[in-house]
N, C-alpha and C positions, 0 to 999 in steps of 0.2 A: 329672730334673735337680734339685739341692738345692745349697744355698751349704754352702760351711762358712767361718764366720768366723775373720780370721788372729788377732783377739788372745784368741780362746780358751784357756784353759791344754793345749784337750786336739787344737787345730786343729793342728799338725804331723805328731803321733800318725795322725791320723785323714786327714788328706790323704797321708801316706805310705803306708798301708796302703790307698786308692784306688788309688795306683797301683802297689802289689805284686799289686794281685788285678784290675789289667786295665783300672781304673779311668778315667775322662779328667779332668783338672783343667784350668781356662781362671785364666791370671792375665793381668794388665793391665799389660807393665814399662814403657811412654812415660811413666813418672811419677817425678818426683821427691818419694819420699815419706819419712816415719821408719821405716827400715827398713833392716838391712845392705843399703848397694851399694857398686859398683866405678865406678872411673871409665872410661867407653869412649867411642871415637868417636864423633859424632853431630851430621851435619852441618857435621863440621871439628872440632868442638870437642868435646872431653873432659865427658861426660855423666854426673851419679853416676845409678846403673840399679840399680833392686832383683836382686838375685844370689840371693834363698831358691829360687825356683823351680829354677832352675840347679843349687842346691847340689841341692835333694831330688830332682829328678831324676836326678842321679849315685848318690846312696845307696840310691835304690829301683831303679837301673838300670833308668830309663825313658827311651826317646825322647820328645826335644823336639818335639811339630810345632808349624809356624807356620802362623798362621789368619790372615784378614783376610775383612773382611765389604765390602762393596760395597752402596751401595747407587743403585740403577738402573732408572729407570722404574715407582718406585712399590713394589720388590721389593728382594730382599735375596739380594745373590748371596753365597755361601760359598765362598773360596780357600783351599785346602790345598798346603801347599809340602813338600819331602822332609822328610824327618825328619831332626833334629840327631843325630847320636848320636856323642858325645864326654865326656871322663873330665875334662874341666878347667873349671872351673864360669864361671870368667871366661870362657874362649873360648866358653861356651855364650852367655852374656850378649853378648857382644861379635858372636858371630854374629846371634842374636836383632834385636839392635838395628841390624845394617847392614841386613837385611831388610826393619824397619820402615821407615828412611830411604829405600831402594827403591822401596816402596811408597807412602810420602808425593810423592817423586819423579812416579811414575806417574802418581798422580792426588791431589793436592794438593788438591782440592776436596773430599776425603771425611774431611780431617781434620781436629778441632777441637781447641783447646789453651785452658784456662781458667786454667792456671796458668802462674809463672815456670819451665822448666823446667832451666835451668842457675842458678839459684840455689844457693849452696854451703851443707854441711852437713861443715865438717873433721872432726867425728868418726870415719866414716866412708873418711878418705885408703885410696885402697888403689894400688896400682902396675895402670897401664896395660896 
């Protein structure tokens, strides 16, 4: 396992061609961060969601899977969900993020939030 950092000039490049050649790439979207996002449901309310994963998964024509970690009696359980595979980058995101909600649902005790996450950034308006 190795990071690749997203404000590199050459980290696009390089995270796309992980996943043309079979690669796994883990992003983090529960975050409102500086980054192209869209606005999706989340928890009732219209959430701006980082969308690059989304997008460069369409262009490298990769499946999305959805991961969640568990952690339970001292250990670390690993959940894998079906794989997204869909050509609309927002529906990718938007699926993405009901899953998380699910999963917070579930077990609300595994999840921690440090930040404001509906906080607005209008740069970024995108349609629902």
């Amino acid at each position: 396992m190795r990071a690749i950092g997203r404000r590199s000039s050459t980290s696009a490049l390089e995270m796309f061609r992980t996943l043309r050649s079979g690669g796994l790439l883990a992003f983090l979207i529960d975050q409102n961060i500086r980054a192209e996002s869209v606005k999706v449901p989340f928890f009732g309310m219209p959430a701006l969601t980082p969308i690059g994963p989304a997008k460069l998964a369409v262009r490298a024509e990769a499946p999305v899977m959805i991961c969640f970690v568990e952690r339970r009696g001292g250990k670390h359980i690993v959940q894998f969900q079906e794989p997204i595979v869909a050509s609309d980058p927002v529906e990718i995101t938007a699926r993405l993020t009901a899953a998380i909600e699910e999963q917070i649902r579930r077990a609300p005790e595994q999840w921690v939030w440090f930040h404001p996450r509906w906080k607005e950034r209008p740069k970024w308006e995108v349609a629902t």
